[in-house]
Structures are given as structure tokens and as C-alpha cells.
N, CA, C and O of each residue as an XYZ file, in Angstrom:
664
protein
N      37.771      2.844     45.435
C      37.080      2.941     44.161
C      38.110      3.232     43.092
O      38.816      4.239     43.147
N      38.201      2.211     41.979
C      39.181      2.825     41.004
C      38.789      3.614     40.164
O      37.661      4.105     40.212
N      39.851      3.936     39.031
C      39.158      5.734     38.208
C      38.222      4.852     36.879
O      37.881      5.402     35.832
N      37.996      3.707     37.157
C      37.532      3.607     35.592
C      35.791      3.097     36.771
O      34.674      3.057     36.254
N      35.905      2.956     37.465
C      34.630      2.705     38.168
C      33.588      4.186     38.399
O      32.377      4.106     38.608
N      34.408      5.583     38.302
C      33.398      6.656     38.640
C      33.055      6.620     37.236
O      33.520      5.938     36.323
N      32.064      7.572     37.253
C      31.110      8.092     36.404
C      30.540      9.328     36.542
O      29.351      9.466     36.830
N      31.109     10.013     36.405
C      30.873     11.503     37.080
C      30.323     12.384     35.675
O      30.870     12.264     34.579
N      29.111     13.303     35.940
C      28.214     14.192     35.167
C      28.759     15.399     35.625
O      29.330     15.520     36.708
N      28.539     16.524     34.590
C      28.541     17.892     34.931
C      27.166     18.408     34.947
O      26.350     17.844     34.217
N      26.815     19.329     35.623
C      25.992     19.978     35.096
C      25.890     22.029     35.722
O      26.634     22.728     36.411
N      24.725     22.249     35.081
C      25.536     23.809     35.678
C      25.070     23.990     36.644
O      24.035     23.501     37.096
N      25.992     24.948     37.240
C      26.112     25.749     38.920
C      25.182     26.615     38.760
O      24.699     27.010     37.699
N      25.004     26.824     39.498
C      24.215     28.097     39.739
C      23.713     28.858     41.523
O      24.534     28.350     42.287
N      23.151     29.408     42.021
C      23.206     30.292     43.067
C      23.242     29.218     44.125
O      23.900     29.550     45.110
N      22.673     27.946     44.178
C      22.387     27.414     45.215
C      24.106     26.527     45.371
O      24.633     26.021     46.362
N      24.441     26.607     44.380
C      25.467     25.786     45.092
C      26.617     26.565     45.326
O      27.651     25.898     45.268
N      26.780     27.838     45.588
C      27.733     29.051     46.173
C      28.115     28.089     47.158
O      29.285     27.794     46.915
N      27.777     27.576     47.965
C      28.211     27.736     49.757
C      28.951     25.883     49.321
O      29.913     25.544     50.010
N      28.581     25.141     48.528
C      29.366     23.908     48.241
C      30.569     24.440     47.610
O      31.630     24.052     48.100
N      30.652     25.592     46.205
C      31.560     25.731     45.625
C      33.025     26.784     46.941
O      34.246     26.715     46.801
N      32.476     27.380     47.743
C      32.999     28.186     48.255
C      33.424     27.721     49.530
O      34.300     28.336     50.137
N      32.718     26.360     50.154
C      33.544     25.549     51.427
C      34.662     24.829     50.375
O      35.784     24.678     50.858
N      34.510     24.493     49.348
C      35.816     23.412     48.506
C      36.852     24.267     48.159
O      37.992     23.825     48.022
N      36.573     25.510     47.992
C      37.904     26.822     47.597
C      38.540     26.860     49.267
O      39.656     27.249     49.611
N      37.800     26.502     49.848
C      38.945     27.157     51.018
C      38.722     26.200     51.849
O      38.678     26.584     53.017
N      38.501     24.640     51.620
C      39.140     23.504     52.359
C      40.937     23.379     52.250
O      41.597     23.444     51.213
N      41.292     23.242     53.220
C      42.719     23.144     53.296
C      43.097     22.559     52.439
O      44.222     22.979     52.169
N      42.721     21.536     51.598
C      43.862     20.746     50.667
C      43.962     21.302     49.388
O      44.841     21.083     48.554
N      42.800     22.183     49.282
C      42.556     22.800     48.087
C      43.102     24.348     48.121
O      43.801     24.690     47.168
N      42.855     25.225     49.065
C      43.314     26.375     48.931
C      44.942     27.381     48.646
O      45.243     28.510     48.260
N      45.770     25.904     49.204
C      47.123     26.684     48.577
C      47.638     26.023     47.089
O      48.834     25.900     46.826
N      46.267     25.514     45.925
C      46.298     25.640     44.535
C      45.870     26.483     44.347
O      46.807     27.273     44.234
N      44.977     26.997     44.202
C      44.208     27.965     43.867
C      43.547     29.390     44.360
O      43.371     29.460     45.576
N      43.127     30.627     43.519
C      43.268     31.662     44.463
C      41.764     31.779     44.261
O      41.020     32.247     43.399
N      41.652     31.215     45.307
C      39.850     32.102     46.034
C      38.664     33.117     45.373
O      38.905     34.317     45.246
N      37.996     32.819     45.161
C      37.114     33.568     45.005
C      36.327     34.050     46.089
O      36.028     33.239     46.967
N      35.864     35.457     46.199
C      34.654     35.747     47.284
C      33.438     35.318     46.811
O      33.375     34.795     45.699
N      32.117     35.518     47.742
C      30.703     35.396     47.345
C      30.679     36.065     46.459
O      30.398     35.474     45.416
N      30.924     37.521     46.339
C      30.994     38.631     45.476
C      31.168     38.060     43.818
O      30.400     38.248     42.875
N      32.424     37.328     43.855
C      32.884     37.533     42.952
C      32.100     36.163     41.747
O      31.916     36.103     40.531
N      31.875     35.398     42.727
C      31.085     33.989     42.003
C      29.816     34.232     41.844
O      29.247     33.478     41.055
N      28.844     35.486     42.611
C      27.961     35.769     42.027
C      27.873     36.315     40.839
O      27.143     35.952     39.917
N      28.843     37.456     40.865
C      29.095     38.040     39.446
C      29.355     37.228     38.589
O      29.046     37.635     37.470
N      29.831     36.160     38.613
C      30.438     35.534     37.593
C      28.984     34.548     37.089
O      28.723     34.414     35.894
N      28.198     33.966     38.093
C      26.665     33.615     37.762
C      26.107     34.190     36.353
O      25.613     33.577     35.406
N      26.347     35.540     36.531
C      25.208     36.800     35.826
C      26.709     36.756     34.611
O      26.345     35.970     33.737
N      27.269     36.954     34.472
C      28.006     36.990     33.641
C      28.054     36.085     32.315
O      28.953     35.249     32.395
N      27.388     36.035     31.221
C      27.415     35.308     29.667
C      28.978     34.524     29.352
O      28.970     33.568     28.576
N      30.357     34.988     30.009
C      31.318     34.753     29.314
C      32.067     33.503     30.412
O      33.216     33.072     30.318
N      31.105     33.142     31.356
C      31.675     32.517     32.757
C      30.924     31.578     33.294
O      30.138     32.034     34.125
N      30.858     30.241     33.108
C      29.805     29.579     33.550
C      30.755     28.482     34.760
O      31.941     28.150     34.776
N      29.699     28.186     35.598
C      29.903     27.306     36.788
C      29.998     26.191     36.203
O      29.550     26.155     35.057
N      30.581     24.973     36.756
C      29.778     23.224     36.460
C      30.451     23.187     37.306
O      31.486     23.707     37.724
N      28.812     21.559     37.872
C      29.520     21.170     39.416
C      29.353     19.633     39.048
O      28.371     19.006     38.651
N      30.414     19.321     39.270
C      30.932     17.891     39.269
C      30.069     17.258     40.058
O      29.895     17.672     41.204
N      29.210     15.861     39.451
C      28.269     15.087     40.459
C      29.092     13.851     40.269
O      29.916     13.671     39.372
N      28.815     13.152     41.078
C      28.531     11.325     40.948
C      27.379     10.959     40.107
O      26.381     10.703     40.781
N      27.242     10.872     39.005
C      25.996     10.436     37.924
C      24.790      9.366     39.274
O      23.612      9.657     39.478
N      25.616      8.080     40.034
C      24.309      7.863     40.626
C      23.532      8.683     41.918
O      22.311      8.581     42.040
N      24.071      9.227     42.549
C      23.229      9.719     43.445
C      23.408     11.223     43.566
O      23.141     11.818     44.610
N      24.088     12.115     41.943
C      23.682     13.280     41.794
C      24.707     14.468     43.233
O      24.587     15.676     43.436
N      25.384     13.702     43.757
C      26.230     14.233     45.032
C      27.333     14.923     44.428
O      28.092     14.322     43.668
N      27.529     16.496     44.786
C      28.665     16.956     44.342
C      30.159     16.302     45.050
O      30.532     16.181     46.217
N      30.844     15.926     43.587
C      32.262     15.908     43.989
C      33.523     16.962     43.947
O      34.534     16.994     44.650
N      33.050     17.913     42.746
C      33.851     18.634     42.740
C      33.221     20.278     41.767
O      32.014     20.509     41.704
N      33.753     20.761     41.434
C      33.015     21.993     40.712
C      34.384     22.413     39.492
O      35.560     22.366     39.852
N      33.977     22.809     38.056
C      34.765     23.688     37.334
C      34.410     24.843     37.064
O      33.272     25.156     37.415
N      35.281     25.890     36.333
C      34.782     27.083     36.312
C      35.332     27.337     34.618
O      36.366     26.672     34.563
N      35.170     27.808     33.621
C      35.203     28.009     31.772
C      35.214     29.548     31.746
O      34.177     30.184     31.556
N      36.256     30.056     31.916
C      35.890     31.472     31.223
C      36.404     31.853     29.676
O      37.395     31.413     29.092
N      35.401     32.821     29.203
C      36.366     32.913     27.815
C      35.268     32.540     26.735
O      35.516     32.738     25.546
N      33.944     31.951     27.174
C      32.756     31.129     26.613
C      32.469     32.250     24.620
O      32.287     31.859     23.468
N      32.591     33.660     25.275
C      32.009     34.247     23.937
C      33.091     34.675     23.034
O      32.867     35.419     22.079
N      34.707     34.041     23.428
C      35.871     34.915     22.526
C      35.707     34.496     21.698
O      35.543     33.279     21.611
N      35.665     35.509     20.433
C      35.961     35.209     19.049
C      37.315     34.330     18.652
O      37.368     33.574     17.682
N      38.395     34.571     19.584
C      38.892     33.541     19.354
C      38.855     31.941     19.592
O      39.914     31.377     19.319
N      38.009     31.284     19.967
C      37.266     30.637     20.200
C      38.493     29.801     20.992
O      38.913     28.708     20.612
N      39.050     30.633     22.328
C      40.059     30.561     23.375
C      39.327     30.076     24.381
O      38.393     30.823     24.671
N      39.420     28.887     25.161
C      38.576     28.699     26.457
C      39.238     28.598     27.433
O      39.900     27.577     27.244
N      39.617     29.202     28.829
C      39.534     29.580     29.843
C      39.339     28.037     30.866
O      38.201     28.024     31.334
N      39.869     27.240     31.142
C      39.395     26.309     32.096
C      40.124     26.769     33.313
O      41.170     26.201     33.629
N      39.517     28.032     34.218
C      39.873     28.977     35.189
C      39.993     27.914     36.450
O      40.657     28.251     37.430
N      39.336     26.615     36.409
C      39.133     26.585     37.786
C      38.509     24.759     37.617
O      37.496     24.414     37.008
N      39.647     23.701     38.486
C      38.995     22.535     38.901
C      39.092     21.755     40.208
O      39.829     20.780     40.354
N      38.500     22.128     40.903
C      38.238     21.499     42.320
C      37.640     20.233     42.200
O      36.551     20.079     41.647
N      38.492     19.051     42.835
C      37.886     17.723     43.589
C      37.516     18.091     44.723
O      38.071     19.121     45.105
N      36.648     17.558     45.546
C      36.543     17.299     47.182
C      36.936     16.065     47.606
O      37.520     15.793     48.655
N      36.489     15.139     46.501
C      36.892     13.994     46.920
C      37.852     13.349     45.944
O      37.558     12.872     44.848
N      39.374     13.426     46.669
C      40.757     13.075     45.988
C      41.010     11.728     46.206
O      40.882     11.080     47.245
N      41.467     11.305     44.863
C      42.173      9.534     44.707
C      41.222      8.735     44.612
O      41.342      7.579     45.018
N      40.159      9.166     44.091
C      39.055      8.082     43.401
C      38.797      8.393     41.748
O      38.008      7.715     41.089
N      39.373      9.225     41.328
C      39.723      9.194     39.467
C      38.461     10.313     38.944
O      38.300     10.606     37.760
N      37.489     10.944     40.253
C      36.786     12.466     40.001
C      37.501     13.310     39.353
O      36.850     13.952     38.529
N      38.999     13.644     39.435
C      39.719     14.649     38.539
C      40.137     14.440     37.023
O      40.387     15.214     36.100
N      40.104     13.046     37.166
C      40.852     12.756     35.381
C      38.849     12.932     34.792
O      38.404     13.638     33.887
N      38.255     12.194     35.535
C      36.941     12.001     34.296
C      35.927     13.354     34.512
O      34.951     13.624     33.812
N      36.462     14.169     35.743
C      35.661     15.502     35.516
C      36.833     16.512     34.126
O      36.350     17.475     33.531
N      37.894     16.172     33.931
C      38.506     16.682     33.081
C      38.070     16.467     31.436
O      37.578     17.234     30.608
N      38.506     15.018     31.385
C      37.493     14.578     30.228
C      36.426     15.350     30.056
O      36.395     16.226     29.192
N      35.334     15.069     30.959
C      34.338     15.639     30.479
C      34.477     17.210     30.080
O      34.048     17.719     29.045
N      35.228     17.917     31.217
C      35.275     19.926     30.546
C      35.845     19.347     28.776
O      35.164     19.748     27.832
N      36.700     18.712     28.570
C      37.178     18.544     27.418
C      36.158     18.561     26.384
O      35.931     19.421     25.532
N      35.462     17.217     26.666
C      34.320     17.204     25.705
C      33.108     18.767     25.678
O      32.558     19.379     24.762
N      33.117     18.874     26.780
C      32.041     20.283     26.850
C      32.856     21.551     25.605
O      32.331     22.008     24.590
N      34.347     21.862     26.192
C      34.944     23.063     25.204
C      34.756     22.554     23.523
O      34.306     23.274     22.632
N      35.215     21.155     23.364
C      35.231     21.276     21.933
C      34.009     20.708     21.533
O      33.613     20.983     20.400
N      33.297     19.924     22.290
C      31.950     19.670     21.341
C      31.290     20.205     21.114
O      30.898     20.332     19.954
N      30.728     20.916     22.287
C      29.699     21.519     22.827
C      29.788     23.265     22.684
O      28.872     23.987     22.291
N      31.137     23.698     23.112
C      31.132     25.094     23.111
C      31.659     25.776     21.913
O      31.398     26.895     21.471
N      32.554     24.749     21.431
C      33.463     25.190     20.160
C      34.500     25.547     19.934
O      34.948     26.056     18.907
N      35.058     25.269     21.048
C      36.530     25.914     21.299
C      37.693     25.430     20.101
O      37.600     24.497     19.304
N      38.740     26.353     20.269
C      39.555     25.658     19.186
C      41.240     25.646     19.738
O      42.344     25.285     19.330
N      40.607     26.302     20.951
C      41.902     26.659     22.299
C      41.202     26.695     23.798
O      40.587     27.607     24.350
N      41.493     25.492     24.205
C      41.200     25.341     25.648
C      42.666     25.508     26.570
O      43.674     24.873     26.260
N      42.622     26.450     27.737
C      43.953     26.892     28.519
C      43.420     26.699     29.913
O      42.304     26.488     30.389
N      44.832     26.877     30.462
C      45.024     26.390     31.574
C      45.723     27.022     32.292
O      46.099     27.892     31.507
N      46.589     27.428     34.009
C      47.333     27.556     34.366
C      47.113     26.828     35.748
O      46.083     26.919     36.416
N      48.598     25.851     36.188
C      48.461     26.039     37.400
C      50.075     25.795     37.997
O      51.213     25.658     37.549
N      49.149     25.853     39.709
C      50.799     26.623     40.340
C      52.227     25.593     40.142
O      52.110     24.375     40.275
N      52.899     25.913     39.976
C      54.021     25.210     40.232
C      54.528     24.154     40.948
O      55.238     23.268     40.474
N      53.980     24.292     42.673
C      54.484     23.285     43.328
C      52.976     22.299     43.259
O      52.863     21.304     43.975
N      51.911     22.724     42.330
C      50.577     21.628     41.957
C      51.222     20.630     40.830
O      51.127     20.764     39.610
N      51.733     19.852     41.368
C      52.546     18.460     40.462
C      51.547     17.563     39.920
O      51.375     17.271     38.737
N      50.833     17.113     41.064
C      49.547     16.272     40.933
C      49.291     16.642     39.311
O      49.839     16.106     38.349
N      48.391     17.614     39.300
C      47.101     18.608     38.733
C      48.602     18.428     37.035
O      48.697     17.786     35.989
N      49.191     19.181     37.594
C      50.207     19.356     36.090
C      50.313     18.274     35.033
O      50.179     18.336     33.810
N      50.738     16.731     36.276
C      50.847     15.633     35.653
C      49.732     14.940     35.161
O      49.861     14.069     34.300
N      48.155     15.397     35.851
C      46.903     14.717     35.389
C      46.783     15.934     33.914
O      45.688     15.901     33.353
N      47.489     16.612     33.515
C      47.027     17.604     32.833
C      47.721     17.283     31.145
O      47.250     17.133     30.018
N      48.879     17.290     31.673
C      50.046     16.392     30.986
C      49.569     15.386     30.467
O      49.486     15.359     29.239
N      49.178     14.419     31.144
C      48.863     12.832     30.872
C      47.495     12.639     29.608
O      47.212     11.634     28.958
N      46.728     14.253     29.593
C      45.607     14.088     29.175
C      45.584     14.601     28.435
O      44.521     14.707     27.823
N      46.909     15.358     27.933
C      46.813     15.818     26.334
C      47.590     17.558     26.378
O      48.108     18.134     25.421
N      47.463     18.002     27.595
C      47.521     19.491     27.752
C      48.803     19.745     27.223
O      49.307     18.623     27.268
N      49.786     20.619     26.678
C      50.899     21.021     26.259
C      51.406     22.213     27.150
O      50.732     23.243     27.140
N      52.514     22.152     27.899
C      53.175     23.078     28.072
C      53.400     24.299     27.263
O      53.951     24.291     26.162
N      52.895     25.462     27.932
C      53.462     26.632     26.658
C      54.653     27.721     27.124
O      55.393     28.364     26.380
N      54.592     27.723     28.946
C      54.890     28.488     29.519
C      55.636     28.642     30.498
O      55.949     27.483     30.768
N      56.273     29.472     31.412
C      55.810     29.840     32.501
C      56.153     31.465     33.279
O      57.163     32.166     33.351
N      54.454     31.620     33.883
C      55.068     32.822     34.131
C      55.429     33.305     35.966
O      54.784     33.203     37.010
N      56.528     33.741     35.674
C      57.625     33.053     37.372
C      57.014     34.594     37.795
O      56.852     35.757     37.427
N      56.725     33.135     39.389
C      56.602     33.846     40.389
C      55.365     35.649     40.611
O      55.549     36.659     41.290
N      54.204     35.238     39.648
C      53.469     35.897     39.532
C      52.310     35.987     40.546
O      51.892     37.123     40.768
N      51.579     34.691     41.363
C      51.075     35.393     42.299
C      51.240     34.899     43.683
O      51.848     33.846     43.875
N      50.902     35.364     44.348
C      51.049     35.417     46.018
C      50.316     34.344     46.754
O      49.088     34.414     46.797
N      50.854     33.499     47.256
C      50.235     32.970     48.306
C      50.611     32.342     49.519
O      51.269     31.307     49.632
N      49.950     33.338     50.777
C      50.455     33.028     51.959
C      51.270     33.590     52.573
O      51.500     33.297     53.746
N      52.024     34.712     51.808
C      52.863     35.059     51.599
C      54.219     34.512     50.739
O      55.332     35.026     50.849
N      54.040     33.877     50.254
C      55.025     33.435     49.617
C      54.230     33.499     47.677
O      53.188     33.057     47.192
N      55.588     34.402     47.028
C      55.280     33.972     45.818
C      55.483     32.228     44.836
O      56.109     31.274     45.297
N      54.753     32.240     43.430
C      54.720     31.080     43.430
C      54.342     31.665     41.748
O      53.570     32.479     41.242
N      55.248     30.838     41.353
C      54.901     30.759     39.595
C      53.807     30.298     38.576
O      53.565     29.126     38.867
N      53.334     30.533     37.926
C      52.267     29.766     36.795
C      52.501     28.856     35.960
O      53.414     29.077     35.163
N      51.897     27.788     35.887
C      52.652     27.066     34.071
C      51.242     27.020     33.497
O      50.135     26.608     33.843
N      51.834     27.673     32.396
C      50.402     27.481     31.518
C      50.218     26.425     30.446
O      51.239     26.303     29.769
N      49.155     25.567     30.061
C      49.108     24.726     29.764
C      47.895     25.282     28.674
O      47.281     26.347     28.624
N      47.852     24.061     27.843
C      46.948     24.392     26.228
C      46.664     23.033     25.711
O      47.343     22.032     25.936
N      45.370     23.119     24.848
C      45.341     21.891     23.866
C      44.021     22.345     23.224
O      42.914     22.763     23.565
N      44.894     21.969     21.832
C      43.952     22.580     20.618
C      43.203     22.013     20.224
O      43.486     20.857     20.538
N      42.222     22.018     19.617
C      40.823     21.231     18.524
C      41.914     20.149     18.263
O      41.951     19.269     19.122
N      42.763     20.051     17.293
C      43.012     18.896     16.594
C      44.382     17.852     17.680
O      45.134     16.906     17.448
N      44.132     18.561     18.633
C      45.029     17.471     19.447
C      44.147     17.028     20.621
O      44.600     16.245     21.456
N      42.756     17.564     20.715
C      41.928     16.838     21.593
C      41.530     15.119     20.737
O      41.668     14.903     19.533
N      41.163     14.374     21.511
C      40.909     12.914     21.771
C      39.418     12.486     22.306
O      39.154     12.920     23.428
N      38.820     12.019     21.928
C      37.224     11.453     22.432
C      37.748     10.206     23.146
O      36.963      9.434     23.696
């Protein structure tokens, strides 16, 4: 399937899809990007005003592909948080057009005027789909968290109201 053939919807998460969002955090291909959440902590984040779920569908048959996570929803600085983007299903173009879409959600929809980012270092993929789509390098902060035992650096990434693109 090529990337201009998906068509992928967001819509929001919520309690029932814990156990989809939480087998894709700790499927092997995904878990040494990103650091885990517990049940605990994604429930809280449910109930929480400043933290919302979206779970990546296939627009025709409504099937999750992947899930994001937006924190940051009520800052006055109108700073958005794109904490979190899981594919399940990699190399069919679910990551560039579930990106797009968080894009359109922060600045159309939420109001953002600073959408951020971080991810790990040896995540090249993710950096370069991030890169390619407008994000700006601002950073990096070395060797900050742990995984596996092994530390591993941050790059943080940004893109403002007037350098987003429809």
C-alpha cells in the first residue's frame, strides 16, 4: 500500500482502548523508542483536561493503526506537547498522514502556536519523518533517559503557527 493511498482518521481514546494503546507501547519494535506508560498512568491521563488520547484508525473500516498522545492542551502558552506517536502498522505511510493530521488538530483545532516534540536519538526513522514535515531542530538533551540499561539522548524538535503548512 503506498502513503498517498491511506487515509487515516483520528479520533479520541478513551478507556476502552487502554489494552490496544498499551499492547503497541510494549510491542518490540516500538518499545526501545519510547518510554512506557503503565495502566495507571494512561488512566490518569484519561481524567486529566491537559492530556488527551487519539487513536489512529484506517477511515474505511475504523481499525486502529496506531495511537497519539498531546499534552500541554490548556498552556497559556499555547505550547503543545506531541508526547507520544505509535504506528502498529509500519511502511504503509500511517506515520506521515497520522502526523499531518496531529498537525492540523494543534493548530486548527486546538490553537497551538508551539507544537514540540522529542525523540530518541538512535529513532532516525521518526526524526527524518519529522524533519521532512516541517519540525525544526532546537536541541539536544544528551543522554537523559534510560533504556534497557543503556542511556540514550533526546532531540527535541518544534514547529510554530507560521511555519505549519495545510
Amino acid at each position: 500500500m503506498s502513503e498517498k493511498s491511506v487515509t487515516p482518521r483520528l479520533r479520541r481514546g478513551g478507556e476502552a482502548d487502554l489494552d490496544y494503546v498499551i499492547g503497541a507501547e510494549s510491542a518490540a519494535e516500538n518499545r526501545s523508542f519510547i518510554l512506557p506508560w503503565s495502566r495507571e498512568r494512561h488512566q490518569a491521563a484519561l481524567s486529566d483536561p491537559d492530556i488527551e488520547h487519539w487513536i489512529v484508525e484506517e477511515a474505511a473500516g475504523r481499525r486502529p493503526v496506531g495511537f497519539a498522545i498531546l499534552m500541554g492542551l490548556r498552556s497559556p502558552h499555547q505550547s503543545i506537547e506531541f508526547r507520544r506517536l505509535v504506528i502498529t502498522e509500519k511502511g504503509r505511510g500511517y506515520g506521515r498522514a497520522a502526523l499531518r493530521l496531529v498537525k492540523d488538530l494543534a493548530f486548527q483545532e486546538l490553537g497551538a502556536h508551539r507544537l514540540w516534540l522529542d525523540v530518541m536519538d538512535h529513532n532516525q526513522r521518526a526524526r527524518a519523518l519529522y524533519e521532512s514535515e516541517g519540525f525544526h531542530v532546537e536541541g539536544t538533551l544528551r543522554e537523559c533517559v534510560r533504556v534497557d540499561g543503556d542511556f540514550h539522548s533526546l532531540i527535541v524538535l518544534s514547529m510554530l503557527r507560521r511555519e505549519y503548512w495545510k
